[in-house]
N, C-alpha and C positions, 0 to 999 in steps of 0.2 A: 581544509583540504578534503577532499571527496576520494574515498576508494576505491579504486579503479582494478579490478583483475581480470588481466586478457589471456585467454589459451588458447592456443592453437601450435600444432607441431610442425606446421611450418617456421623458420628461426626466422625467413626474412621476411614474412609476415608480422611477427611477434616487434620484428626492431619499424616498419614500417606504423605501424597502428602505435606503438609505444613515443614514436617521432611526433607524429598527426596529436597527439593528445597533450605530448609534453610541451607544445606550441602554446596551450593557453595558460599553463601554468596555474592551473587550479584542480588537477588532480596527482594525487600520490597513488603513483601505477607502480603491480604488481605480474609481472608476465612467465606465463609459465606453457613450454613448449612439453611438458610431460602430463599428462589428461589424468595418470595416477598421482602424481604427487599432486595436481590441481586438488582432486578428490582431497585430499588429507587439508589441503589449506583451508577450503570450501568448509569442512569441519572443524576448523581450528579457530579462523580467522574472518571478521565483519568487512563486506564489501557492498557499498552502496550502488555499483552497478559491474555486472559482468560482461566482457567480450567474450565469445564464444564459437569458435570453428565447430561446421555440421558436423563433416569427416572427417576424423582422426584413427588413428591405429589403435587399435584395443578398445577404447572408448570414444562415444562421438559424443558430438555435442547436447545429445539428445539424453547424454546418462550427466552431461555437467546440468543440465539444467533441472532434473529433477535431484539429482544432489543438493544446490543450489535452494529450491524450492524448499527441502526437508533442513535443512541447516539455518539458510539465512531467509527465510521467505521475502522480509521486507526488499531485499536488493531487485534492481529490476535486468532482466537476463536481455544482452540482444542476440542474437543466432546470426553469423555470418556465414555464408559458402559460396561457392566455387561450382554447387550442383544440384542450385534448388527449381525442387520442383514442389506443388502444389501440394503435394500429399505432406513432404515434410515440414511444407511452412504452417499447414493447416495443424499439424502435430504437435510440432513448436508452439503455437500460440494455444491448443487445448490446455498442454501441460503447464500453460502460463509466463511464457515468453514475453518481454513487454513488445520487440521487435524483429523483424526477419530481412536481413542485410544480402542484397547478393553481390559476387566477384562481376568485375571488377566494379567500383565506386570512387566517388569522390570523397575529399575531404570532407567537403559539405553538406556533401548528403550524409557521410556519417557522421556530422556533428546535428546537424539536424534532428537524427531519432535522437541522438544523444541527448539534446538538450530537452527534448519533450520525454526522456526519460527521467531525468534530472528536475524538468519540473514537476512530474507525477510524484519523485521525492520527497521535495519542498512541500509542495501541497499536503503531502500525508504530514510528514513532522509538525504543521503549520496548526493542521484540524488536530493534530493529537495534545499539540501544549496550549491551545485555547480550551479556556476553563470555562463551563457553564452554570451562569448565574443560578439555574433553580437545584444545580446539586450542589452549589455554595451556601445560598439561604434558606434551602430546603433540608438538605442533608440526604437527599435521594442521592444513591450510591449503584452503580450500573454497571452492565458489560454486555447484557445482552444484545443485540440490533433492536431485537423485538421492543425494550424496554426505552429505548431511542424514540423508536418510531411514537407511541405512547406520549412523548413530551414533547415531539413533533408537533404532534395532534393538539395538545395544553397550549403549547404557544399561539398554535390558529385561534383554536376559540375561546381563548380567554378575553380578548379584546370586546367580543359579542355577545350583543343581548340575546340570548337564547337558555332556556333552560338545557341541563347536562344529564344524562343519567348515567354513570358509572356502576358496573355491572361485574364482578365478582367474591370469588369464597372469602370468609372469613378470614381475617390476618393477613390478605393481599396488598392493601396498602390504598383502598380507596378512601378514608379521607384524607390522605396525607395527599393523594392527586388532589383533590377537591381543596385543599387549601394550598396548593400550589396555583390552581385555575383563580382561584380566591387572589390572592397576591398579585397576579398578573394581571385582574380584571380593569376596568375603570371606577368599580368600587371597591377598592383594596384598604381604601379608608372609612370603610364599618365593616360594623364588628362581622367576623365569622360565627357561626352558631350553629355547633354540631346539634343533630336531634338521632337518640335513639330510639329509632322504627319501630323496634323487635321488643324494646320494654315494655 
């Protein structure tokens, strides 16, 4: 089940959108027509996709979503109104809104963003529990992008006949790349043989 929390202070909005969802029977919805207690949930509790009215009394939608963003980042937010105009959907999406809904809609069209919400989900859980072979039989250990990009680059050329130069300080970890390019080569079966330059 996928968690679902919609606010908006409209009620028959709240029962409307809560109907339209409860139709496919694969989310476990949360609805809340008060934008403060939303706030308290938002920091309490995990939600794989938010509904979100612009305008609200005291808080709009534009203070649930960077709530949202500093709490649950992974959830993806959609911004629904009743009075959008360019400035706020451009806003909306700076602050990282996955989508920008206006009154009135269809069912379909709101399942629509939905589902390409829902697949930008998948997709992330998907690339995060696929394990990579060269920091399984390498033991390279990462979080950087930067450090990514790097084994990106291993994987291209290691297939190819081309000389490599690998190029920094000391204790960075160049020949542990060089015997990962090693491993992955179409000579992986002779021998490695480090040589120290500097002796």
């Amino acid at each position: 089940m996928l968690n679902v929390l919609i606010i908006d202070d409209e009620k028959e909005m709240l029962i409307s959108l809560e109907k339209i969802l409860s139709s496919k029977k694969i989310f476990n919805i949360t609805t809340i027509q008060d934008p403060k207690q939303a706030i308290e949930i938002i920091k309490s509790q995990k939600f794989d996709l938010i509904l979100t009215d612009l305008k609200m009394n005291e808080y709009s939608g534009i203070d649930m979503l960077k709530y949202a963003k500093e709490y649950i980042p992974e959830s993806k937010v959609i911004m629904i109104s009743g009075y959008g105009t360019i400035e706020a959907s451009v806003e909306a999406m700076q602050l990282g809104a996955f989508d920008f809904i206006e009154k009135p809609f269809t069912s379909k069209k709101l399942f629509e963003c939905i589902d390409k919400a829902l697949q930008a989900v998948e997709e992330k859980e998907s690339h995060d529990n696929v394990s990579d072979p060269i920091i399984e039989t390498e033991g390279i250990i990462y979080k950087s992008s930067e450090m990514k990009d790097v084994l990106n680059v291993v994987r291209k050329i290691a297939p190819q006949m081309m000389n490599v130069l690998i190029v920094g300080e000391s204790g960075t970890g160049k020949e542990l790349i060089a015997r990962v390019i090693h491993k992955l080569s179409n000579r992986h079966d002779q021998p490695f043989v480090p040589v120290n330059c500097g002796a």
